[in-house]
N, C-alpha and C positions, 0 to 999 in steps of 0.2 A: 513860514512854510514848515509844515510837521517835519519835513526830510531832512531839517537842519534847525534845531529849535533854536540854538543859540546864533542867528544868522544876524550878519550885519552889514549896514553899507558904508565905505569908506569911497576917499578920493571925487567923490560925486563933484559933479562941472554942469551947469547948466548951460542953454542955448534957446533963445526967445525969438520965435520964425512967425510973430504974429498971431494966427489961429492955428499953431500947434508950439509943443515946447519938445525939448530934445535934452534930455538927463543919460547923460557918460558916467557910469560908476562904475569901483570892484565891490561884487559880492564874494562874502567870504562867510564860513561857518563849518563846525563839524555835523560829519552825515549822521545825525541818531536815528533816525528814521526812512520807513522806505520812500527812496524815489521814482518815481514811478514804478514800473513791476522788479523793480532791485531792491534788493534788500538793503540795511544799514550797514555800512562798516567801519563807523568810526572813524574816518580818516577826515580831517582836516583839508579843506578847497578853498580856493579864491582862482574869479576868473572876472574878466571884462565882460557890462553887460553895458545896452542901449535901450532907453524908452522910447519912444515916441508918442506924443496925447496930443489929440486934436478937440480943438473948443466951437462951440455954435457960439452963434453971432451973443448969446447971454452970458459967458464965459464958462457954459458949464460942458464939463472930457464926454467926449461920445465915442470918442475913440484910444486905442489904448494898443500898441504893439512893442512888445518887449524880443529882442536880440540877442542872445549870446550863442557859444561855440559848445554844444552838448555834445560833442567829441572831444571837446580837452576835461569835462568835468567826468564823464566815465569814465577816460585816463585815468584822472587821479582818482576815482574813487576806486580804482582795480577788477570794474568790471571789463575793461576793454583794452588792447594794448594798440599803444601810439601807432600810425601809421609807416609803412618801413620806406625807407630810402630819406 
């Protein structure tokens, strides 16, 4: 991803439902790049993400939905301030 050139994935778990699979990792990287209409700031993130891929009866992903919390990674990138209470 341009928004984090040096991005990485740690802690990855996999889960096997048959015709789909289910991958739990931290992604983590610095922002050097914009992410979506935000600019870079240099700051350092890791947060929990979820895949989900679904396979046709030839084993080949026709589907593909990805999860995480884009309110805790604007947090830390300092475009957004944490929720109060």
């Amino acid at each position: 991803m341009a928004a984090f050139s040096d991005g990485r994935i740690t802690s990855t778990r996999f889960v096997d439902a048959g015709s789909a699979t289910v991958m739990l990792f931290t992604g983590a990287g610095r922002n050097d790049g914009p992410f979506g209409p935000f600019p870079a700031t240099g700051r350092d993130v890791s947060s929990p993400f979820c895949e989900v891929r679904e396979y046709d009866s030839d084993g080949k992903a026709v589907r593909t939905e990805l999860y995480y919390d884009q309110l805790s990674l604007l947090v830390q990138l300092g475009h957004m301030q944490p929720p109060a209470g």
